[in-house]
Structure formats: C-alpha cells, structure tokens
Backbone as a printed PyTorch tensor [residue, N CA C, xyz], in Angstrom:
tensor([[[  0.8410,  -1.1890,   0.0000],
         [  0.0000,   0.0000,   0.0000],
         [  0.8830,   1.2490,   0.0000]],

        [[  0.2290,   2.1400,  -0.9990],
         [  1.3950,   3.8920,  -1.0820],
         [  0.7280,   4.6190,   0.0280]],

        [[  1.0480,   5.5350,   0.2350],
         [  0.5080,   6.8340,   1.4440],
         [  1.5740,   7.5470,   0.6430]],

        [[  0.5230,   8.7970,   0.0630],
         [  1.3680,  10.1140,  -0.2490],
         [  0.1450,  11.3160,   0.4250]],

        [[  1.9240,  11.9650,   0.6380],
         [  1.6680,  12.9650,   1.7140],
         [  1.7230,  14.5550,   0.9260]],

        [[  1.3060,  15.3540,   0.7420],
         [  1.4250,  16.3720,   0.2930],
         [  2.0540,  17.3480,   0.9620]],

        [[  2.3490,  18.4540,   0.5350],
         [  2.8220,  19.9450,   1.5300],
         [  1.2840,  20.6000,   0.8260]],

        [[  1.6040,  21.4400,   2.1170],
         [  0.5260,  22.3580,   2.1960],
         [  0.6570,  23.6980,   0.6610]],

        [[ -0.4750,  23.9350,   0.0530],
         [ -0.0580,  24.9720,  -1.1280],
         [ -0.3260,  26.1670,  -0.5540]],

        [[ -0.9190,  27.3860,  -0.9630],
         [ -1.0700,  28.1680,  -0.4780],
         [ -1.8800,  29.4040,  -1.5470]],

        [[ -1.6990,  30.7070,  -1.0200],
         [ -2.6170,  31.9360,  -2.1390],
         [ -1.3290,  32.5310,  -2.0690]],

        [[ -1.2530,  32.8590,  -3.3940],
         [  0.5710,  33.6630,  -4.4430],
         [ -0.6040,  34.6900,  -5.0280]],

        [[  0.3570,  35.1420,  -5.4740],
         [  0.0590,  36.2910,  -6.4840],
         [  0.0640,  36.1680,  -8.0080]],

        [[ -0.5240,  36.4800,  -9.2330],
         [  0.4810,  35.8160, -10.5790],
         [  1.8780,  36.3860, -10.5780]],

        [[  2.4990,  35.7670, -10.9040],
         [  3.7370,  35.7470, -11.4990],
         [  4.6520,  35.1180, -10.2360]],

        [[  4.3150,  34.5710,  -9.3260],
         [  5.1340,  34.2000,  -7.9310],
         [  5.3800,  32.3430,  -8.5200]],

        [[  5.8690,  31.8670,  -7.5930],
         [  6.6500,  30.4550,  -7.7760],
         [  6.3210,  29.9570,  -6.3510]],

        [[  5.9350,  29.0050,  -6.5420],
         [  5.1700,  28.1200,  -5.1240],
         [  5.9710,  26.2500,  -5.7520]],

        [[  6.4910,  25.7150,  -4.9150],
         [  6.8360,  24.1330,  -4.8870],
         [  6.0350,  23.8480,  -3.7920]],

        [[  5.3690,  22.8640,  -4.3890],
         [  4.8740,  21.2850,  -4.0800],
         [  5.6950,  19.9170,  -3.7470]],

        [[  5.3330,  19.5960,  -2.7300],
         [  5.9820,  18.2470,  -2.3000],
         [  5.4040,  17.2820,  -2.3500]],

        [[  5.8200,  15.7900,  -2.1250],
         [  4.8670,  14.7420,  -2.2610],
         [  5.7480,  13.7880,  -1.8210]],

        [[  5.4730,  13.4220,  -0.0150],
         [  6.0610,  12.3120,   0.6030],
         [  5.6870,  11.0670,   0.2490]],

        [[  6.3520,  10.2150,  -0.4900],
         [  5.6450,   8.4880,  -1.1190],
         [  6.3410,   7.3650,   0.2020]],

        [[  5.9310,   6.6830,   0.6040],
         [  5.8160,   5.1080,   1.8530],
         [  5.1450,   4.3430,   1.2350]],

        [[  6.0000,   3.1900,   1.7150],
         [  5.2340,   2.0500,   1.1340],
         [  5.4270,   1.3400,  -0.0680]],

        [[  5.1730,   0.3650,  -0.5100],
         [  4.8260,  -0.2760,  -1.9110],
         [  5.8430,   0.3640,  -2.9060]],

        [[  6.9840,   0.5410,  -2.6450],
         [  7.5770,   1.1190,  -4.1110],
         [  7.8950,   0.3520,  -5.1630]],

        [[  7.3970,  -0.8960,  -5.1750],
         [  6.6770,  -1.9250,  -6.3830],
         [  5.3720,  -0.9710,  -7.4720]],

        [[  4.7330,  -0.3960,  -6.4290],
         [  3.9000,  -0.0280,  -6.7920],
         [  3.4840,   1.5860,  -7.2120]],

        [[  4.7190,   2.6150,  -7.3560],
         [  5.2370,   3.7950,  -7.4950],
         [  5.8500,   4.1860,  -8.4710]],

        [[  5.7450,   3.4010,  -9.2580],
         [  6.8390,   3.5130, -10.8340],
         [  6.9950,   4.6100, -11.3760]],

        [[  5.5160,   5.1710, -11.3910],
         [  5.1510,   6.4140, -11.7060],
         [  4.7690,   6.9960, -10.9820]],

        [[  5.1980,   8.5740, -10.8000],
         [  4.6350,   9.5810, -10.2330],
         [  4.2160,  10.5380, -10.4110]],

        [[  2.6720,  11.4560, -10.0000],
         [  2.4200,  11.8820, -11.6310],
         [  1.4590,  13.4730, -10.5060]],

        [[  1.8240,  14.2550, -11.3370],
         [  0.8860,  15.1510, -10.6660],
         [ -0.8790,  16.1770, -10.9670]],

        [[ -1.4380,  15.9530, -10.6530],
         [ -2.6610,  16.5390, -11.3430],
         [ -3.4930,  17.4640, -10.8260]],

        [[ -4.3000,  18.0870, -11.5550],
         [ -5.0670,  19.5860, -10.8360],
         [ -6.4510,  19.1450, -11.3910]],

        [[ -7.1440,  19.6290, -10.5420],
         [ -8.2170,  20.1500, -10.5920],
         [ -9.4080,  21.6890,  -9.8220]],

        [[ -9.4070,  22.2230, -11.0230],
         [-10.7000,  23.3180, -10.7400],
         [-11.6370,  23.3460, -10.3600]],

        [[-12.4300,  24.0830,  -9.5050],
         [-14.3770,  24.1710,  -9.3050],
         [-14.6900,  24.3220, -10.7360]],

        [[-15.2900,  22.9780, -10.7690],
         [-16.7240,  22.7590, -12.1740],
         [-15.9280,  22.0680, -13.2510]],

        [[-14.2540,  21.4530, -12.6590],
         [-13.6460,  20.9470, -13.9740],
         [-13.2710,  19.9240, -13.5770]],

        [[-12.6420,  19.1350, -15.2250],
         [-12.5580,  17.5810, -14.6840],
         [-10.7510,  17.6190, -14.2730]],

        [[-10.5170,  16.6970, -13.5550],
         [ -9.1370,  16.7000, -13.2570],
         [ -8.3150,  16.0470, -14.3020]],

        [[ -7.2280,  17.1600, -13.9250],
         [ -6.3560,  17.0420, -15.6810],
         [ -4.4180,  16.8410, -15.2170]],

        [[ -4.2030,  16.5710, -15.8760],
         [ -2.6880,  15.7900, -15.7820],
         [ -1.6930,  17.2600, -15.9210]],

        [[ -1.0140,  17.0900, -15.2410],
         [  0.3190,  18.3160, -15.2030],
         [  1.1450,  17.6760, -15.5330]],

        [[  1.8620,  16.6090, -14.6000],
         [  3.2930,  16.0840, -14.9790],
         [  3.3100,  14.9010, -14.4930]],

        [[  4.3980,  14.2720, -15.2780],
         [  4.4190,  13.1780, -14.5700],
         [  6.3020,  13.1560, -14.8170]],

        [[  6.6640,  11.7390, -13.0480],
         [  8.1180,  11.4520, -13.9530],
         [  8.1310,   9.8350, -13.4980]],

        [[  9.2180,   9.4610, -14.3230],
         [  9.4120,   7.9810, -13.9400],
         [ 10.6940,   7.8360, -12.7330]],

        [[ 10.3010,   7.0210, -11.3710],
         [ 11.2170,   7.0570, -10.6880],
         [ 12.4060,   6.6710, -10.6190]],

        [[ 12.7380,   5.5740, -11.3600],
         [ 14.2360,   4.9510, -11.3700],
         [ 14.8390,   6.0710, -12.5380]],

        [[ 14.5010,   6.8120, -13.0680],
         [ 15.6240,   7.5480, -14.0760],
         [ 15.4080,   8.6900, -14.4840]],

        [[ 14.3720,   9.3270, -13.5990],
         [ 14.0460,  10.7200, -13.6690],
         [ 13.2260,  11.4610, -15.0460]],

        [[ 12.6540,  10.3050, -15.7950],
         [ 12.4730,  10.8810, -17.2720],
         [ 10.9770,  11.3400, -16.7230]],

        [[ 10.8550,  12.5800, -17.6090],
         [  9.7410,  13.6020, -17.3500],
         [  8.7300,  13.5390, -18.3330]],

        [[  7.6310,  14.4560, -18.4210],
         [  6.6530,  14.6310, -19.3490],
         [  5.7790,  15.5540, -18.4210]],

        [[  5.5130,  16.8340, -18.8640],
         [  4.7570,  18.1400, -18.7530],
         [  3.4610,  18.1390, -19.6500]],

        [[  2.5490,  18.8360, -19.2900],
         [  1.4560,  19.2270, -20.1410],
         [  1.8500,  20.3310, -20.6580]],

        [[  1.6860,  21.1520, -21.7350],
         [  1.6650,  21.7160, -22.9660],
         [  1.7250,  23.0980, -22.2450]],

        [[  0.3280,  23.1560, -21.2090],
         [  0.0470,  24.6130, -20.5190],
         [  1.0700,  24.6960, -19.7700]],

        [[  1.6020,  24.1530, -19.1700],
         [  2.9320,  23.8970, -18.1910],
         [  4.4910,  24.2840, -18.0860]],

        [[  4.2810,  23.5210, -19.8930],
         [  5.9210,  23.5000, -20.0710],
         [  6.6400,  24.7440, -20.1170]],

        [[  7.5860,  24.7250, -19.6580],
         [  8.5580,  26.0570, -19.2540],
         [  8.2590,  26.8810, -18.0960]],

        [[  7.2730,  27.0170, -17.5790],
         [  6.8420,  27.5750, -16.0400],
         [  7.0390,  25.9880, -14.8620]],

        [[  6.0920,  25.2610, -15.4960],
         [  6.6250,  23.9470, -14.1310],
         [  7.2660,  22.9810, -14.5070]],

        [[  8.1900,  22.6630, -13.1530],
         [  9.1970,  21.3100, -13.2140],
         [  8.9310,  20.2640, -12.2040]],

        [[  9.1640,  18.9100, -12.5350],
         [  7.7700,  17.6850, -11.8260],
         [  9.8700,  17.4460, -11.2970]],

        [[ 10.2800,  16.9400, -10.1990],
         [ 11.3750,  16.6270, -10.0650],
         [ 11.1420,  15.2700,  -8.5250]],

        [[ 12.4270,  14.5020,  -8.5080],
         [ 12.2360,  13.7210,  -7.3350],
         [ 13.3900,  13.2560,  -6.7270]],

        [[ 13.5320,  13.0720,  -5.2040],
         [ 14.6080,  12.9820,  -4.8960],
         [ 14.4970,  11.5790,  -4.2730]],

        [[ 15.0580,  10.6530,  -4.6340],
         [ 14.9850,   9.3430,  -4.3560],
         [ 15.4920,   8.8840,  -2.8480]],

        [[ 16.6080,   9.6450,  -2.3550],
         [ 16.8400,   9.3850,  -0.7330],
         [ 15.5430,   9.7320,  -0.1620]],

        [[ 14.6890,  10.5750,  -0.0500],
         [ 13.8020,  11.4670,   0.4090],
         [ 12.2170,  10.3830,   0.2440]],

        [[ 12.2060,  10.1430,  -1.0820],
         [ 11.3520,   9.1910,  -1.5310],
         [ 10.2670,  10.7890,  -1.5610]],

        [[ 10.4530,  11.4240,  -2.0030],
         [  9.7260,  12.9010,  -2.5780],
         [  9.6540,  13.0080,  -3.7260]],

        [[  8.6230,  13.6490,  -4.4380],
         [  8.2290,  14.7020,  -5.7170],
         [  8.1010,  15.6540,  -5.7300]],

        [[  8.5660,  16.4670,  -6.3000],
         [  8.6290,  17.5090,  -6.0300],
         [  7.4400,  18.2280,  -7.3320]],

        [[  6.8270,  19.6490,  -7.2300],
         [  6.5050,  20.2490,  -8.5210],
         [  6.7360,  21.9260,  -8.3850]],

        [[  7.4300,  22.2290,  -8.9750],
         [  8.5600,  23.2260,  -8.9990],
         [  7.3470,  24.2410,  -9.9590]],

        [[  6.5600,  25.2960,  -9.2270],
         [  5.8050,  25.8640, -10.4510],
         [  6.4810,  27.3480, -10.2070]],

        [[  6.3420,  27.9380, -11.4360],
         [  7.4130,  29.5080, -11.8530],
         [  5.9990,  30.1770, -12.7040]],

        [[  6.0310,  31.3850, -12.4560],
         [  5.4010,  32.6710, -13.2660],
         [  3.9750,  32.1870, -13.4770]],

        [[  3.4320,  31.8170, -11.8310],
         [  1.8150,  31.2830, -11.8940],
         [  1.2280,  31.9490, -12.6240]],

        [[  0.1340,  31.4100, -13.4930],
         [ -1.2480,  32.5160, -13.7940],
         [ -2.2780,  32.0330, -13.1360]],

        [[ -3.3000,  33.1000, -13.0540],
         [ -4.4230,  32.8010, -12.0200],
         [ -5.2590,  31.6280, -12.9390]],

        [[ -4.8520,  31.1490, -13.9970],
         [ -5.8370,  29.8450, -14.4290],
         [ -4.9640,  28.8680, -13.8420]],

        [[ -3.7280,  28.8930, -13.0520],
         [ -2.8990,  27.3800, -12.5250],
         [ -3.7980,  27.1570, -11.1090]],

        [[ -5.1820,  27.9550, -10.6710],
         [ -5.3060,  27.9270,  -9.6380],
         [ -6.2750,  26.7860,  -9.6330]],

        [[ -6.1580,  25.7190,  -8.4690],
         [ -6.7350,  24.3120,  -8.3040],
         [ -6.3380,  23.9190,  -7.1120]],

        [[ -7.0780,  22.6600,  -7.0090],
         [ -6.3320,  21.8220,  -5.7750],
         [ -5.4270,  20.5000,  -6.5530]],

        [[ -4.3080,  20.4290,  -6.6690],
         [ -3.3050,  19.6430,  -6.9460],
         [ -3.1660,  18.4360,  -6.0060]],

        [[ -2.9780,  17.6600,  -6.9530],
         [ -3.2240,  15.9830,  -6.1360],
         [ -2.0420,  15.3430,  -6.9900]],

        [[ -1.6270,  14.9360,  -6.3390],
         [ -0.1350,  13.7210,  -6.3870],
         [ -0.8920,  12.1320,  -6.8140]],

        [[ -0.0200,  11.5560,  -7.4500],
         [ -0.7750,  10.1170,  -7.6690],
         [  0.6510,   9.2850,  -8.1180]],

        [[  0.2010,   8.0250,  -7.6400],
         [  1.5540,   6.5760,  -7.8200],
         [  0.4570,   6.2120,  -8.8870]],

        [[  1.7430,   5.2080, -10.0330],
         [  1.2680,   4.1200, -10.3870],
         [  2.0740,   3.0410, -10.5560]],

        [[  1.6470,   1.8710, -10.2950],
         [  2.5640,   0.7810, -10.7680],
         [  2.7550,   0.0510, -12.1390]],

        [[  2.3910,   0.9670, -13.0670],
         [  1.9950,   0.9370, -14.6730],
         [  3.6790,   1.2870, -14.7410]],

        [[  4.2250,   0.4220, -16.0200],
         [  5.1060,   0.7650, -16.9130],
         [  5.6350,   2.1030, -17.3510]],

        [[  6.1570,   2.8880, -17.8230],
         [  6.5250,   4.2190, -18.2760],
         [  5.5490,   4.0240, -19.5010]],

        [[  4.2900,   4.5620, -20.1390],
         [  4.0760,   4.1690, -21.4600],
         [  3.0710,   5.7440, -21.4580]],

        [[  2.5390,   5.7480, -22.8840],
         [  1.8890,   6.7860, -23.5570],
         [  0.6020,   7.3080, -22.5750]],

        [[  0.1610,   5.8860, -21.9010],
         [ -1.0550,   6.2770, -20.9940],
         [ -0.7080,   7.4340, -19.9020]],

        [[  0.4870,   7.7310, -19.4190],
         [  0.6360,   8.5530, -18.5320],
         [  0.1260,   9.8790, -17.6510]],

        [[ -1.0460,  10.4300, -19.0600],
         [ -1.5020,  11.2630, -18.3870],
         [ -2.9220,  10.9120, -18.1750]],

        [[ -3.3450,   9.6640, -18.6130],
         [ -4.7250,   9.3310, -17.7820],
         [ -5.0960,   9.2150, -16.2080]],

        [[ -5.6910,   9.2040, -15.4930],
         [ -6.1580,   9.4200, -14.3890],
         [ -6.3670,   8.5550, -13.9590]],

        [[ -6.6960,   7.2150, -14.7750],
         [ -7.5310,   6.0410, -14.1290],
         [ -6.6040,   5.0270, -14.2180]],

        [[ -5.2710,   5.2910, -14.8330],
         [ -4.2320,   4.3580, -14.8880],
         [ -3.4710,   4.5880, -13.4660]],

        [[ -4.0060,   5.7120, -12.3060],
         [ -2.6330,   5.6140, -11.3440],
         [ -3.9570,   5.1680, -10.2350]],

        [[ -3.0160,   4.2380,  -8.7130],
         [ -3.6840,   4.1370,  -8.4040],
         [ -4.0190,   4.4960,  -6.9440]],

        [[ -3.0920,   5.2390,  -7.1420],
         [ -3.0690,   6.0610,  -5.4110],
         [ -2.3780,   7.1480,  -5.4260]],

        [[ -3.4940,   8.0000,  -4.4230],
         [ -3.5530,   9.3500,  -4.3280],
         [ -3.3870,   9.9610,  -3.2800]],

        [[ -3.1030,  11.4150,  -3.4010],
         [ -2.8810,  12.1240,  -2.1110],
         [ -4.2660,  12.9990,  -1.6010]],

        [[ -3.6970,  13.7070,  -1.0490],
         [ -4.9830,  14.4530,  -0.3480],
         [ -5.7460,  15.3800,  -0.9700]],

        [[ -4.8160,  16.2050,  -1.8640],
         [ -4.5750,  16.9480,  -2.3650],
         [ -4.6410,  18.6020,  -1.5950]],

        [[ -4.1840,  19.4210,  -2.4070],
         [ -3.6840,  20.4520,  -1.4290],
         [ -4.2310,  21.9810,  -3.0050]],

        [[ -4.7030,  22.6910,  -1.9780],
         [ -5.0120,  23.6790,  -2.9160],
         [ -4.3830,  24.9740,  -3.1270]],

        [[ -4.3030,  25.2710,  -4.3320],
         [ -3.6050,  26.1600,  -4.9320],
         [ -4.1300,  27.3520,  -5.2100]],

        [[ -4.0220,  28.7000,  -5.1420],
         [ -4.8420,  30.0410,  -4.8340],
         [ -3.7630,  31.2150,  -5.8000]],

        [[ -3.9960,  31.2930,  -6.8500],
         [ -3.2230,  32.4570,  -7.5230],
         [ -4.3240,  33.5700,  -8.0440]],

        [[ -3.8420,  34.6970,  -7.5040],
         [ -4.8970,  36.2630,  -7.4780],
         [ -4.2160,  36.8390,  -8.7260]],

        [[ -5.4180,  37.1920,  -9.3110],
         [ -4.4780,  37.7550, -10.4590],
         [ -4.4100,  39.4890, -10.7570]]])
C-alpha cells in the first residue's frame, strides 16, 4: 500500500513560484510512476506532470511546459513540482498520484494511477 503525503499549497500572487511536495511510503513496487494533477471548481481533473522514478524521465502538459518542473529525490522518496510565473488559471487543488503501470503513452490518464494524495489547494490572485 502507497501513502502520499502532500505539503501544504497556499494563495501567491500571478507571477510568484510556489513548490509542491509529495512524501511516497510504502509499496515502491507499486510507485513507478509519479504523476501530478489539478483540478478546478466545475472541472474535470487534468494531468500536469508526470516522472518515472528509477531515471528521472519527465513529461509536462503543454500549458505547463517552461513555467513547471515535476522533479524527485529518491533518498527522500519525494516529488517535487517546482511551479514559476503562476497565472491565475494554474489555480486548483493539486493531487499527487503513484502508479505501478510501466513508463508508457497512458501517462496522463487518471484512471491508470492508483493512489492518491490528499490533495492540497492552490490560490493564484491575479
């Protein structure tokens, strides 16, 4: 069984830089992937990043790339999500997720990971 732990997010301003954490225990059979996702009031939850743990290889969403970095520190057994030059549409509650799926194309589906965090909400004023 995973238990991921989040850090607390908080209310920024646009253009400020807020990191996200994500304590993983447990099952690292079952952690292959680590993947991060948001969701809005009235929207469906959507994929930010994901990375693979044994070798650090990444993959960003489109809206993302070049403002956030998905990173992990393997002593720590952490994820990190490194976000730069918020806009008030990055604002959500962000949820962390394991999977024990392969590195493959499915990565940014939702229903392929299978454990989640608490998630922690995100507040950018614009």
């Amino acid at each position: 069984q995973v238990q991921l732990v989040e850090s607390e997010g908080g209310l920024v301003q646009a253009g400020d830089s807020l990191r996200l954490s994500c304590a993983a225990s447990g099952g690292s059979f079952s952690r292959n992937v680590m993947g991060w996702f948001r969701q809005a009031p009235g929207k469906e939850r959507e994929f930010v990043a994901a990375i693979r743990w044994n070798d650090g290889s990444t993959v960003h969403t489109d809206s993302v790339k070049g403002r956030f970095t998905i990173s992990r520190d393997n002593a720590k057994n952490t994820v990190y999500l490194q976000m730069n030059s918020l806009k008030h549409e990055d604002t959500a509650v962000y949820y962390c997720a394991a999977s024990g799926e392969t590195w493959g194309p499915w990565i940014e589906s939702k229903r392929k990971y299978e454990y989640w965090g608490q998630g922690t909400q995100v507040t950018v004023s614009s």
